[in-house]
VODRENKOL-889100 format. One record per residue (C-alpha): chain; x, y, z. Coordinates in steps of 0.001 Angstrom, whole numbers, padded with zeros to 6 digits. Example, Ala and Ser with C-alpha at 12.3 -4.5 7.8 and 13.67 -1.06 7.14 Angstrom:
2
+--------+---------+---------+---------+
| cadena |       u |       v |       w |
+--------+---------+---------+---------+
|      A |  012300 | -004500 |  007800 |
|      A |  013670 | -001060 |  007140 |
+--------+---------+---------+---------+
This chain:
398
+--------+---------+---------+---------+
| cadena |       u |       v |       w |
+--------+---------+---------+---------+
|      A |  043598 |  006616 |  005774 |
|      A |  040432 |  007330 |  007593 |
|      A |  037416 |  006728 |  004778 |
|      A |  034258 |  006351 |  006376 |
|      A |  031900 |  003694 |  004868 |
|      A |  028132 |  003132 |  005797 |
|      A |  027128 | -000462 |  004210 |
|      A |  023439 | -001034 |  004146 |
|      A |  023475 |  000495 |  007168 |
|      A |  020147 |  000071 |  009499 |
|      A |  018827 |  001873 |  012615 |
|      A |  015820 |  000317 |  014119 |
|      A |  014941 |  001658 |  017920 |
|      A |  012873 | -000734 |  020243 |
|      A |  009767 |  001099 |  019429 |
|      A |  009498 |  000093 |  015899 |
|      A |  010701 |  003509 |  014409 |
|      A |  013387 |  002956 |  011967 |
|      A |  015560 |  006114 |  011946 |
|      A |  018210 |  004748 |  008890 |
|      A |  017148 |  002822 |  006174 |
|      A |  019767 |  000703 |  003598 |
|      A |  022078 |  003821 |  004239 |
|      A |  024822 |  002938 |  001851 |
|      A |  027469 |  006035 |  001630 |
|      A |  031233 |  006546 |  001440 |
|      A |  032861 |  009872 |  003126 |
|      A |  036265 |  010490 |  000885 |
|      A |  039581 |  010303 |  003060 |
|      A |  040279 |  014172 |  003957 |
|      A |  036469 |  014724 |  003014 |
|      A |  034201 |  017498 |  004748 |
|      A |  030431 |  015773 |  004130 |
|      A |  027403 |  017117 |  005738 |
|      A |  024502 |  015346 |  006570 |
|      A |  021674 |  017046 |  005624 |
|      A |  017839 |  017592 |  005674 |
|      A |  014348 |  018143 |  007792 |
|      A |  013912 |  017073 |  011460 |
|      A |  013413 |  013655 |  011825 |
|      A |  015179 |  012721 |  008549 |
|      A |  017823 |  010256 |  010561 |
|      A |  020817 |  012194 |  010204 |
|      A |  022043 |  012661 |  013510 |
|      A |  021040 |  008782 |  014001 |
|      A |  023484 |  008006 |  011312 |
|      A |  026360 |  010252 |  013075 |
|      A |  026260 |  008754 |  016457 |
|      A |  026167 |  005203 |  014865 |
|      A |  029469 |  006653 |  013335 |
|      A |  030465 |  007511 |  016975 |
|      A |  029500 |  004177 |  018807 |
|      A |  026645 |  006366 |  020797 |
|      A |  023747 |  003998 |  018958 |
|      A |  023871 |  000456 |  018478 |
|      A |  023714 | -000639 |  014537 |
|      A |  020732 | -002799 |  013888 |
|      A |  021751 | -004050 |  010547 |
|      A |  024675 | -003553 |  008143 |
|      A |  028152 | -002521 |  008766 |
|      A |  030059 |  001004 |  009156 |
|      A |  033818 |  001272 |  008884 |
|      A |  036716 |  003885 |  009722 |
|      A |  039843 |  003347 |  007920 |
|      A |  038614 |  000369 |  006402 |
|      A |  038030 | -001444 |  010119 |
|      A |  034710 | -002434 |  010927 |
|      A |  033308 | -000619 |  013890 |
|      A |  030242 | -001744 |  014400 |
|      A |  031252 | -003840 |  017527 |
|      A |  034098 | -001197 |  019016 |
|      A |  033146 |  001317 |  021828 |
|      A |  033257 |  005010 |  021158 |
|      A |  036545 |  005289 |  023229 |
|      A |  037943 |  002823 |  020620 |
|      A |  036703 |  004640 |  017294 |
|      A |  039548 |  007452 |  017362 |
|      A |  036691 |  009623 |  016523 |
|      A |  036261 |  013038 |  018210 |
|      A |  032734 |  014506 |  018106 |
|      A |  031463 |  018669 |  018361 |
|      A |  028148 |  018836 |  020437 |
|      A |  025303 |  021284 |  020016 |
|      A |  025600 |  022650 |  023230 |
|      A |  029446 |  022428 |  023149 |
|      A |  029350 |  019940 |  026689 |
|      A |  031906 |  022054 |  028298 |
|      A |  032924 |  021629 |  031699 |
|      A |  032169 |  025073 |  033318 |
|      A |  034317 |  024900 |  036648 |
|      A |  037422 |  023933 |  034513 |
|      A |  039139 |  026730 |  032439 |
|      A |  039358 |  027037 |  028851 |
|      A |  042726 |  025246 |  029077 |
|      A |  042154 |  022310 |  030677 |
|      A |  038465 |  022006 |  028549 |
|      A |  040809 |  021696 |  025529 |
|      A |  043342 |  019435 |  027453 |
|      A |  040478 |  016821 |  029220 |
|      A |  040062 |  014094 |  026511 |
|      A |  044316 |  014115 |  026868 |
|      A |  044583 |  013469 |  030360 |
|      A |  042082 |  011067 |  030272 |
|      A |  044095 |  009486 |  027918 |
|      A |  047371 |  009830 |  030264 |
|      A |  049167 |  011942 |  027917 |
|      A |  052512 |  013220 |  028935 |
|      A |  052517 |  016778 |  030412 |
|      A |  054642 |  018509 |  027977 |
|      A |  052507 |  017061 |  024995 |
|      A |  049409 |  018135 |  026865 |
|      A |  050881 |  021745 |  026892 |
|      A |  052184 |  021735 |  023503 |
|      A |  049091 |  020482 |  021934 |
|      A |  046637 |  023347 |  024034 |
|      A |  049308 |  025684 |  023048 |
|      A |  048605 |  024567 |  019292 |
|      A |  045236 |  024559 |  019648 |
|      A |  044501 |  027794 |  021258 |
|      A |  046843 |  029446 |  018651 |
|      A |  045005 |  028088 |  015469 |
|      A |  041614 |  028709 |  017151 |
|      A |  043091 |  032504 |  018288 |
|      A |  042345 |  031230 |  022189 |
|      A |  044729 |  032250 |  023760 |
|      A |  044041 |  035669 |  025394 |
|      A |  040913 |  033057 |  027090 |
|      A |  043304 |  029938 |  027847 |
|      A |  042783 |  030704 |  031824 |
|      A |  038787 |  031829 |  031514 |
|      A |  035618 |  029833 |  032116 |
|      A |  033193 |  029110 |  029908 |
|      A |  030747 |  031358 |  031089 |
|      A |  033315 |  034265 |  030688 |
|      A |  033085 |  033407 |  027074 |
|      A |  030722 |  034175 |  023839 |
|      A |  029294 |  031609 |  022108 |
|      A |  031148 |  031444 |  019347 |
|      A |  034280 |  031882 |  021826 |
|      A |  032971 |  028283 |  023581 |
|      A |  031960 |  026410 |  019880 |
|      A |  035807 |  027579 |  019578 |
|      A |  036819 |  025946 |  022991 |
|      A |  034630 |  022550 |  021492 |
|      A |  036260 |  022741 |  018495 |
|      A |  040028 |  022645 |  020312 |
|      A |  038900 |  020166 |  022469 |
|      A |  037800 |  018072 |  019417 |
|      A |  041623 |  018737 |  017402 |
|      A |  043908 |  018731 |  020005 |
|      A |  043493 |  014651 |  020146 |
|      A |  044504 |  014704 |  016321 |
|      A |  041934 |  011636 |  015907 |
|      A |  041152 |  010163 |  012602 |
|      A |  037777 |  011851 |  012112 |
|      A |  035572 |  014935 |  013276 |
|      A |  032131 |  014450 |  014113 |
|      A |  029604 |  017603 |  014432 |
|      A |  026061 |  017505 |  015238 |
|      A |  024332 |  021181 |  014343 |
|      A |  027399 |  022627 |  016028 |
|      A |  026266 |  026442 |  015119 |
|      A |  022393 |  026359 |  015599 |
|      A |  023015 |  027749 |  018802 |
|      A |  024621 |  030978 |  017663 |
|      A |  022904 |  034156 |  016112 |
|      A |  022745 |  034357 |  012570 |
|      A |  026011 |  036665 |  011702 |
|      A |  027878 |  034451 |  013792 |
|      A |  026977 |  031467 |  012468 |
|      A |  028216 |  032914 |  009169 |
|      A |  031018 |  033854 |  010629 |
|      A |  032038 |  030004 |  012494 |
|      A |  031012 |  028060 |  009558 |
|      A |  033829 |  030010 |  007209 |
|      A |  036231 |  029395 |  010186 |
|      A |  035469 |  025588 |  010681 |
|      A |  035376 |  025032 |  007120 |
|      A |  038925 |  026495 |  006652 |
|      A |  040217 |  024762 |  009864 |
|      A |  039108 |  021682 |  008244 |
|      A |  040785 |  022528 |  005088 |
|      A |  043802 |  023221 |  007364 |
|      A |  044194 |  019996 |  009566 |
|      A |  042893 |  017586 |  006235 |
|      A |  040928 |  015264 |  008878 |
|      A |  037704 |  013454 |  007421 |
|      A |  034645 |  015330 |  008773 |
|      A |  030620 |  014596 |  008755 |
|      A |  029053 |  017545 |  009572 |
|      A |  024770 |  017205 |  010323 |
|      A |  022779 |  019813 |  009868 |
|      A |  019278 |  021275 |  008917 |
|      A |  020473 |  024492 |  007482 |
|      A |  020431 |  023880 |  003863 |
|      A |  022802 |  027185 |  003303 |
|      A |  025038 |  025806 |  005714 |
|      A |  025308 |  022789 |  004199 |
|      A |  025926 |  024366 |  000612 |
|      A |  028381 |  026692 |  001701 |
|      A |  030350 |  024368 |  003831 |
|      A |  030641 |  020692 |  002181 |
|      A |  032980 |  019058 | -000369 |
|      A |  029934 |  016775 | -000520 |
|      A |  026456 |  017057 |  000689 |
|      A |  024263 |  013930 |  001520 |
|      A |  020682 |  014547 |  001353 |
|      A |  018433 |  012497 |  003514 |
|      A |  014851 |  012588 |  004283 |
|      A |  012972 |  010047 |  006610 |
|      A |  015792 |  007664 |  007140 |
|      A |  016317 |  007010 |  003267 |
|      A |  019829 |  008886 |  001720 |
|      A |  017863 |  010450 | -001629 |
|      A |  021256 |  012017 | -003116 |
|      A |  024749 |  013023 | -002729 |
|      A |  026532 |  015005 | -004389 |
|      A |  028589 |  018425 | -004602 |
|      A |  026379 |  021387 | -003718 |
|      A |  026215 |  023090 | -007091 |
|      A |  025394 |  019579 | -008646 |
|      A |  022672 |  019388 | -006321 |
|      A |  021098 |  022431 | -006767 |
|      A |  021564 |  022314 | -010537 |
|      A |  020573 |  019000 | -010507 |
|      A |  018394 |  017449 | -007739 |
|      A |  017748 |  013782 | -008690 |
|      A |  014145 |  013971 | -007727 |
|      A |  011158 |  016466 | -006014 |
|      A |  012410 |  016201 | -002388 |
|      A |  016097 |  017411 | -003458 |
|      A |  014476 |  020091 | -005862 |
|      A |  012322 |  021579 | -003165 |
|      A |  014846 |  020992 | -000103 |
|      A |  018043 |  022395 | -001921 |
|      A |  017782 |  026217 | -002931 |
|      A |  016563 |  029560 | -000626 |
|      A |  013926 |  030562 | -001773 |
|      A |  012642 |  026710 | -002551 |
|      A |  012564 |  025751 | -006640 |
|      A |  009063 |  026230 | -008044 |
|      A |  007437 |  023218 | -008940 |
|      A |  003755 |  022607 | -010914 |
|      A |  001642 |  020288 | -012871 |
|      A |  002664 |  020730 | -016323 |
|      A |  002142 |  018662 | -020124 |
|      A |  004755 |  018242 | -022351 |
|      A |  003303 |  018586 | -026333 |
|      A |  005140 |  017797 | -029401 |
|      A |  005911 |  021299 | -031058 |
|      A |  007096 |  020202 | -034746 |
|      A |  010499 |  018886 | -033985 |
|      A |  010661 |  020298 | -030708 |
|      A |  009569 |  019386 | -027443 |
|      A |  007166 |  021940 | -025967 |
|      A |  005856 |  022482 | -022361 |
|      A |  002097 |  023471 | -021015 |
|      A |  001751 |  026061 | -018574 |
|      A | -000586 |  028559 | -017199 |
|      A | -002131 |  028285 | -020769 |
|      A |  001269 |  029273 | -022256 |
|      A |  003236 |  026694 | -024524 |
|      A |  006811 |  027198 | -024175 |
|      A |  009009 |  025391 | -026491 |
|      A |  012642 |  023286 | -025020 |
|      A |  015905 |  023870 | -026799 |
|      A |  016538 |  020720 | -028573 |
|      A |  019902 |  021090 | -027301 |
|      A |  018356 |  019867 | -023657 |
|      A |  018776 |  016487 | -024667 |
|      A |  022168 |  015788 | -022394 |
|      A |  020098 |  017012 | -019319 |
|      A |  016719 |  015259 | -019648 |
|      A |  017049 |  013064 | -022349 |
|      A |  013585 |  011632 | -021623 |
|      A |  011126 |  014337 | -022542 |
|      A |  010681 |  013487 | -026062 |
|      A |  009488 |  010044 | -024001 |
|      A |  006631 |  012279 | -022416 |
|      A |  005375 |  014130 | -025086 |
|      A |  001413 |  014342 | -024409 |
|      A |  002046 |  013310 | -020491 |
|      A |  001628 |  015000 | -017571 |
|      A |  005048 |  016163 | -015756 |
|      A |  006344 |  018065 | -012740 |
|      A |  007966 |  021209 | -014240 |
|      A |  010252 |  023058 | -011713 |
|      A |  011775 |  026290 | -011992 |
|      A |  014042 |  028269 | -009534 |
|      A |  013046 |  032097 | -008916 |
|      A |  016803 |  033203 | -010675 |
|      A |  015112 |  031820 | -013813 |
|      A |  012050 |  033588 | -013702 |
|      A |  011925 |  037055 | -015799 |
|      A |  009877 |  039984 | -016224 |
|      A |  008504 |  039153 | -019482 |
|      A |  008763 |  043059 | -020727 |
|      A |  013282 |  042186 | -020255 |
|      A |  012798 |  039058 | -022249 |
|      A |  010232 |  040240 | -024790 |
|      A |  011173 |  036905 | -027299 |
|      A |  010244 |  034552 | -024743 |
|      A |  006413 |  033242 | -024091 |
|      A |  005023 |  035582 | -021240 |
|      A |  002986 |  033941 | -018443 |
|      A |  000156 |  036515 | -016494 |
|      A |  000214 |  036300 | -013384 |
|      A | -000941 |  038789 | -010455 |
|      A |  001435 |  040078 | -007547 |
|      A |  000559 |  039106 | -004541 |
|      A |  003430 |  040095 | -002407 |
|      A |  006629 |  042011 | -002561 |
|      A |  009842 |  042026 | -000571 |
|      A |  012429 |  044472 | -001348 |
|      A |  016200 |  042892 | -000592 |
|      A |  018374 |  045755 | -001897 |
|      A |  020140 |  043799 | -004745 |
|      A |  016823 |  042997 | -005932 |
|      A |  013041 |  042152 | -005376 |
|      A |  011487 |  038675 | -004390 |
|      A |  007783 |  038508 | -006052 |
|      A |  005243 |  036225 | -004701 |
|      A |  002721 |  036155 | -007900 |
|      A | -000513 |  033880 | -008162 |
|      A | -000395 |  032118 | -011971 |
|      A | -002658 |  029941 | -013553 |
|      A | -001444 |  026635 | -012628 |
|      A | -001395 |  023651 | -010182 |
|      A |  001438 |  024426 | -007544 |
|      A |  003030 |  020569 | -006327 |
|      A |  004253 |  021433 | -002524 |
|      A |  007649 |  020267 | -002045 |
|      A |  007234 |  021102 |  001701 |
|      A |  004141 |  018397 |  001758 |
|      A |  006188 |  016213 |  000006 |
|      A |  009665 |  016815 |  001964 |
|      A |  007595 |  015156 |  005073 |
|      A |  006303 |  012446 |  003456 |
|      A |  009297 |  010696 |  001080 |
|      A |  009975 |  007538 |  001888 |
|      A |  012490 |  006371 | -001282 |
|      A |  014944 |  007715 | -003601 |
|      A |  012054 |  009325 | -005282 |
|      A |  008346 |  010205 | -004131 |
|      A |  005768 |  007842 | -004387 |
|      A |  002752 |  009283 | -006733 |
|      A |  000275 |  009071 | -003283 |
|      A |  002831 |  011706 | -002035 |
|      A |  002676 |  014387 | -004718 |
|      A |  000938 |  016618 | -002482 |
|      A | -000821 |  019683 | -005082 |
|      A | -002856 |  022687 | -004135 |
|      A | -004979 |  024660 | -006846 |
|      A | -003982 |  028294 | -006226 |
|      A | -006788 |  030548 | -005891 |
|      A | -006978 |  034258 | -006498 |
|      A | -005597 |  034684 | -002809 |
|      A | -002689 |  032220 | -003070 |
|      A |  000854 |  033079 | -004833 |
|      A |  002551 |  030076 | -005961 |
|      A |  005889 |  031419 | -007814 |
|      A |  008328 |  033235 | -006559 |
|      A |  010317 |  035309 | -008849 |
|      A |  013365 |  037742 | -008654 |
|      A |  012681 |  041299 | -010001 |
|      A |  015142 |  044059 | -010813 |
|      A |  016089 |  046520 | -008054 |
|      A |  014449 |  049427 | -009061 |
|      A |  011601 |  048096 | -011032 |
|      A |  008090 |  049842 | -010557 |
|      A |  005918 |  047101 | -009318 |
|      A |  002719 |  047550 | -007164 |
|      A |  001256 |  044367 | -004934 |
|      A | -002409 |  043190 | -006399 |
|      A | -001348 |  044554 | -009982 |
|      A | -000562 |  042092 | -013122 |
|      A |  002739 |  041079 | -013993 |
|      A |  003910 |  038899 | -016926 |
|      A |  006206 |  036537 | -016655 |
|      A |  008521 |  034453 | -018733 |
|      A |  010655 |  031252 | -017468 |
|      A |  014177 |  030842 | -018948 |
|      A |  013477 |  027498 | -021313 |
|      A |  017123 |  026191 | -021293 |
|      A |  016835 |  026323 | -017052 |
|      A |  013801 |  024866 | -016908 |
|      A |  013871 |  021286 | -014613 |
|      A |  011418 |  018097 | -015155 |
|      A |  010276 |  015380 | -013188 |
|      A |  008096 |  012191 | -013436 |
|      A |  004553 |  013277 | -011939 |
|      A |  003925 |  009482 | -010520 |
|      A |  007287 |  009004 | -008653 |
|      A |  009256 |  012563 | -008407 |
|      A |  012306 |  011042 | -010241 |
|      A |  013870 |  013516 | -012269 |
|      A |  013722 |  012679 | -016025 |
|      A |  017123 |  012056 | -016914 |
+--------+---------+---------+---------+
């Protein structure tokens, strides 16, 4: 069993800056969880408190149900993947892979027969007797990774192991450690600031933003989902939309306010955000991710919104619109920076009034659609994918 457990977990450096706050989390046995969110957020803080490489300044972490707070690093049975790999470069790729054995005065024939294991799953072994300068980089994150497995310990650490790599790379390591962690079974925390790594790799992804853990939770639930602004604006590529909008009693239904446009909620929205009916006549936070936003002349029974391209990127399997509407954009970047709870205090809802030079949704457009930048486009919002959040605190209203 090797669950990982942060208890109230604090990190307090002797400056004053607290890097962790009440981190209370529990990484599965067999679990691949990544850490994620902006520079700064305390992430990699709370992985080398995992590792023994900071102190804990309040609260308890465990491995397999021991407390470590008081055990060196060498005494965790923890094996940690570096950013910059930390290989030795006048030893060869073998003996990089066999180091943390010898160290531990493992017999020679298990020394071989683990680097022999290693360099097979890894497909090392054409490069067992190279340097690491002979190698690529995803060749040495490779050479990390064996050096990491080959010790069999009872869970992986990895700190932004792929920022260093170019971009098809990186695409290409983070299928191959995710299915080499699927292989071996062995309880993993990966940290990272690459939100699309982090949703494409993780059983579970942890959220975090200025040393406070705002959700965790599997990546689709996250992005279908976000418990609050910072999650909603963090989780998702291209970010969800997010404005000032009012919520109005429509008959029986619920309706929402924007860009001058009344849009009315399926009453069968209840199960998601059971709360609107609450705000009826209040000011909310209505978000809305750029999937869900339509040309209003394909969905010619919803209510169309006018808006005014602005800019216009062609992607092949479709077009990303940057539009200017009629509304009050909320910046989940502003807010992102400045969170410092489970949900955004109202002196953080940072809002900007677009002007007739700013876009402020971003939209998905057909292919082949005729569309010309500084021209009007209508469009409509899918009602039953439509997400709400309190305007004061930037919980979402479920």
């Amino acid at each position: 069993m090797a669950e990982v457990r942060f208890r109230n977990v604090d990190k307090v450096f002797d400056n004053g800056v607290k890097a962790v706050s009440d981190l209370t989390l529990d990484v599965h046995d067999g679990e691949f969880l990544v850490l994620v969110g902006p520079s700064g957020c305390g992430k990699t803080t709370a992985l080398r408190m995992v590792a023994g490489l900071e102190a804990i300044s309040a609260g308890e972490v465990s491995i397999g149900g021991n407390v470590v707070n008081n055990l060196t690093s060498k005494d965790r049975d923890i094996a940690m993947v570096f950013q910059n790999y930390a290989l030795y470069p006048h030893l060869s790729v073998a003996d990089n892979i066999a180091f943390g054995l010898r160290l531990r005065k493992e017999p020679k024939e298990k020394i071989a027969s683990q680097v022999e294991w290693a360099a097979k799953l890894l497909d090392l072994e054409p490069y067992l007797n190279r340097r690491p300068k002979e190698l690529s980089g995803g060749q040495r994150q490779r050479v990390a990774m064996g050096r990491a497995i080959v010790r069999q310990p009872k869970v992986f650490l990895m700190d932004e192991p792929l920022s260093n790599l170019d971009a098809k790379l990186r695409v290409q390591m983070r299928a191959e450690i995710a299915n080499l962690q699927k292989q071996l079974g062995t309880t993993t925390i990966y940290v990272t600031h690459d939100q699309v790594e982090a949703m494409t790799m993780g059983d579970r992804v942890a959220v975090m933003s200025m040393g406070v853990l705002q959700q965790v939770a599997e990546p689709q639930v996250l992005y279908d989902m976000p418990d609050n602004l910072f999650v909603a604006g963090f989780i998702g590529t291209p970010p969800m939309n997010l404005f000032r909008a009012r919520l109005v009693r429509d008959g029986d239904y619920v309706a929402v306010e924007l860009a001058g446009t009344k849009i009315p909620l399926p009453k069968d929205r209840a199960w998601r955000y059971p709360r609107l009916a609450e705000y009826a006549g209040r000011e909310v936070v209505l978000g809305v991710r750029a999937e869900d936003v339509y040309a209003a002349e394909l969905k010619r029974d919803w209510p169309a919104i006018k808006g005014r391209l602005g800019l216009l990127e062609a992607l092949g399997s479709s077009q990303m619109g940057y539009l200017h509407i009629d509304a009050t954009l909320v910046s989940a970047t502003a807010n992102a920076q400045q969170a410092q709870a489970t949900t955004t205090r109202p002196e953080d809802l940072h809002t900007e009034t677009a002007s007739s030079f700013v876009t402020n949704l971003v939209a998905f457009f057909p292919p082949r659609m005729p569309l010309k930048i500084n021209t009007d486009v209508s469009v409509a919002l899918d009602p039953a994918n439509l997400h709400f959040f309190d305007a004061d605190s930037g919980a979402a209203l479920r």
